[in-house]
N, C-alpha and C positions, 0 to 999 in steps of 0.2 A: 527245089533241091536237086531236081534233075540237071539242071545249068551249073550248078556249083559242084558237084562230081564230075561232069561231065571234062567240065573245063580245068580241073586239078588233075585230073586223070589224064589229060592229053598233056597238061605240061608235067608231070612226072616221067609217064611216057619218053617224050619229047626230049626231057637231060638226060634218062638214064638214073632217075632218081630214086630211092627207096619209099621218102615219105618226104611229109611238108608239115612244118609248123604251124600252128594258129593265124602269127603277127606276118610272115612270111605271104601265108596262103588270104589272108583275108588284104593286103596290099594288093597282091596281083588280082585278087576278085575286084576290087574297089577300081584300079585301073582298067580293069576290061566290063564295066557300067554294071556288073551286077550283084556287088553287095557292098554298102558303104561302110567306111570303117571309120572309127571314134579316134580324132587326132590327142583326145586326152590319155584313153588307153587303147593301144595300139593294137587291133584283135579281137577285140571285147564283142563285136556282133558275132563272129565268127564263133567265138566258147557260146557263147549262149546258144547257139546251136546245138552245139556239139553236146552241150549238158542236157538238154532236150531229148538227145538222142538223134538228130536229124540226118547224121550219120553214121549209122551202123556200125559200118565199119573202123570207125578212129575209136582209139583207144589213151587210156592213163596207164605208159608202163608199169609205175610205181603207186597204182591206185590211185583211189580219190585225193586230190588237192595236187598232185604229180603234172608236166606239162604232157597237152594233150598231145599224139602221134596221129598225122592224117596218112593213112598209106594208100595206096593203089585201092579201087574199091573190090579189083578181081585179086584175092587173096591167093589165087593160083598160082600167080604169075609173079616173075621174079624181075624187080625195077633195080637191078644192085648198079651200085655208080660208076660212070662210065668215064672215072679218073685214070690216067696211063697205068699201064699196067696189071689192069684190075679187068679181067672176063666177065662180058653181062653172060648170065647164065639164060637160055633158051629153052633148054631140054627140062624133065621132069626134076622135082628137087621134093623135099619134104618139108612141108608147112604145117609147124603148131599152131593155135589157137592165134596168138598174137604175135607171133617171133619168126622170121625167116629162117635157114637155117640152111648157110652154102655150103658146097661140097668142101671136104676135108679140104684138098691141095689148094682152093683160092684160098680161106681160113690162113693156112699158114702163109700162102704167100701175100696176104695184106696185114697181118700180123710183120712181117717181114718190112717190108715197104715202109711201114707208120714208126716203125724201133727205127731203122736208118734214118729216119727225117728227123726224129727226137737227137740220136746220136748227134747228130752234124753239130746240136747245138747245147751237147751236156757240160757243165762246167766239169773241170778237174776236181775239184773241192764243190760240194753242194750242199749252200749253207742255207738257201730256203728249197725248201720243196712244196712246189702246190699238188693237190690231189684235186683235180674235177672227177668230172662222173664220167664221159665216155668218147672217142672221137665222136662226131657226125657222120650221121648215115650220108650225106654227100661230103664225099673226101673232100673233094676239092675246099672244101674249109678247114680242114684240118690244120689247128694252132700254129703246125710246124714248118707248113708248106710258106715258100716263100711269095707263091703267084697265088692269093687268094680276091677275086673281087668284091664279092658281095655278103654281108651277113656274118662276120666274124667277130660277133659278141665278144668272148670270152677273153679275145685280145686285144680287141678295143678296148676292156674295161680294163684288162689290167695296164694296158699301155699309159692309158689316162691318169691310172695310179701313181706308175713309176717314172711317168716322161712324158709328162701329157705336149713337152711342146712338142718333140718328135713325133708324136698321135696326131697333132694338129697336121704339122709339116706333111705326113703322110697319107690324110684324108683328102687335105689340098692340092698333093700330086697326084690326088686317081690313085689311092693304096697302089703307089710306086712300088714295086718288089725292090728294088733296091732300097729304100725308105727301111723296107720291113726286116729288108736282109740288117740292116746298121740297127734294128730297134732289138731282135732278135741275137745279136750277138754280143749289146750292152747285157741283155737279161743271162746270158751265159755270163760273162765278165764278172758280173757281181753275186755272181754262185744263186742265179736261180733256174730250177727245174720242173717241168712239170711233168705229172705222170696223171693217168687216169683210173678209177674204181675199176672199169671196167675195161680191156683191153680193146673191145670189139664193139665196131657200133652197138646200141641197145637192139636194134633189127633183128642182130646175126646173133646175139644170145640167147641160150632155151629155156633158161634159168632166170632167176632173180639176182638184183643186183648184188644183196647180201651173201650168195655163193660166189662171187667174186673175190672176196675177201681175203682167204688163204693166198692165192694168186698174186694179190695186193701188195701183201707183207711181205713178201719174198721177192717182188719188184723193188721195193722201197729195202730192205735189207742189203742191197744187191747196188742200191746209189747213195746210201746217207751213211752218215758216221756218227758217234756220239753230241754233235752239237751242234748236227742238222734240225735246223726248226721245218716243221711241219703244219701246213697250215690247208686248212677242208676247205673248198669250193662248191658252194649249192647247196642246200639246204638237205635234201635227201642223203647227201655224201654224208656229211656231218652226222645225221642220226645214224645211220647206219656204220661209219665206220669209225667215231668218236674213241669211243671206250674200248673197242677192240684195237685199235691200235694205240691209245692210250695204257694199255697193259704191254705193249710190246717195245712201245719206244717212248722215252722220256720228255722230247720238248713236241709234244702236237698240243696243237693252240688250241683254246678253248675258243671257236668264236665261231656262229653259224655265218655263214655268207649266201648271202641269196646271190643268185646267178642274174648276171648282167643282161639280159632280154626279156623280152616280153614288159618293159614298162618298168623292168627292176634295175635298170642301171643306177640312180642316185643310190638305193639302198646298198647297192654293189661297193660303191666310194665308200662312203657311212663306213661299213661294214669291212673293207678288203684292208683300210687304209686303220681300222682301230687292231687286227690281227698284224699289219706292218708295226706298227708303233711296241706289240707284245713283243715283239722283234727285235727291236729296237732297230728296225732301219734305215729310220729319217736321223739316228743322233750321230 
């Protein structure tokens, strides 16, 4: 176990990263000979660790059955991402239990940053709105961003959904940024937006998902109109913020969507494309 910290802790280190995922962190283990990982479910030696307890320190944001968070194993220290324009923090900060929690002026100015990148590409009229759960603690994946390399689940899936030939086109040029720039600005074209539960990686919050929520409604008040349909991302999103925004605005969809990683991409399709259809946006 001392190999397997060791070594996730120098490549956090290393980018400048907050934490590391399950499927993420148990590839790079597999590739560097010291823990193999299951090509049927992608991570699955690495959780069974983690469920053991064999790391302390990773945690279930959202409790039990929630995806695991591997962070830094010195909870002291602050890995924040070291995307342009964004300060690693060096000096002292204040660390809750599981939650990082940066100083006031980066807070707004990465709040700042992640609205301009969404802006670039909000349609005029926004006839669907998706709701995920949170950006990524490493920006640099962030939905909006046009230069992402590695690991951008949430837009590979929906890409797949709405354009899979353009998904192809752009896996096969090396996630060309230009590719993503044209896939990115059909999804504006056709009135879709995404916003998040939470505005702030899960890291940088000190709270629970569910105090999010007030915040939420008044984001989505702020870009939808009467015959904006809304539709939940991830399974957590849904429980939590179903019926409370179900009381506040008329078309959100009823349909849980598991989130596109960790092994859950087909239920992603399944799933993304029977909420499209509530839409009616294949007619």
């Amino acid at each position: 176990m001392h190999r397997i910290t060791k070594f996730l802790d120098d490549y956090l280190t290393k980018l400048g990263r907050t934490y590391i995922d399950p499927v993420e962190a148990n590839a790079l283990l597999a590739k560097a000979g010291i823990l193999r990982d299951s090509k049927d479910r992608p991570g699955k030696p690495l959780r069974d660790l983690l469920r053991k307890g064999k790391l302390p320190h990773a945690y279930q944001p959202d409790g039990k059955g929630s995806n695991w968070v591997i962070p830094h194993s010195n909870k002291g220290q602050s890995f924040f991402s070291n995307y342009t324009s964004v300060k690693q923090q060096k000096k002292s900060i204040n660390v809750m239990p599981t939650k990082i929690v940066e100083p006031t002026s980066d807070i707004s100015q990465l709040k700042k940053q992640l609205e301009e990148a969404r802006q670039k590409y909000k349609p005029e009229t926004v006839k669907y709105l998706l709701v995920a759960e949170a950006p990524p603690d490493s920006l640099e994946r962030f939905f909006y961003y046009d230069n992402v390399r590695e690991h951008d689940y949430l837009f590979l899936g929906i890409a797949e959904a709405l354009y899979p030939k353009l998904k192809e086109q752009y896996l096969l040029n090396r996630r060309n940024n230009e590719i993503k720039n044209s896939i990115l600005q059909k999804f504006q074209q056709e009135g879709f937006y995404l916003l998040d539960l939470s505005e702030l990686p899960l890291s940088l919050i000190n709270t629970n998902l569910r105090s999010q929520l007030p915040n939420l409604i008044e984001r989505i008040k702020s870009v939808a109109n009467d015959n904006t349909q809304i539709i939940l991302i991830k399974a957590n999103v849904y429980d939590i913020a179903f019926q409370p925004l179900k009381k506040q605005f008329e078309k959100v969809i009823d349909q849980r969507i598991t989130f596109p990683g960790q092994g859950g991409q087909r239920k992603f399709q399944d799933e993304f494309k029977q909420a499209l259809k509530k839409v009616h946006y294949f007619e």
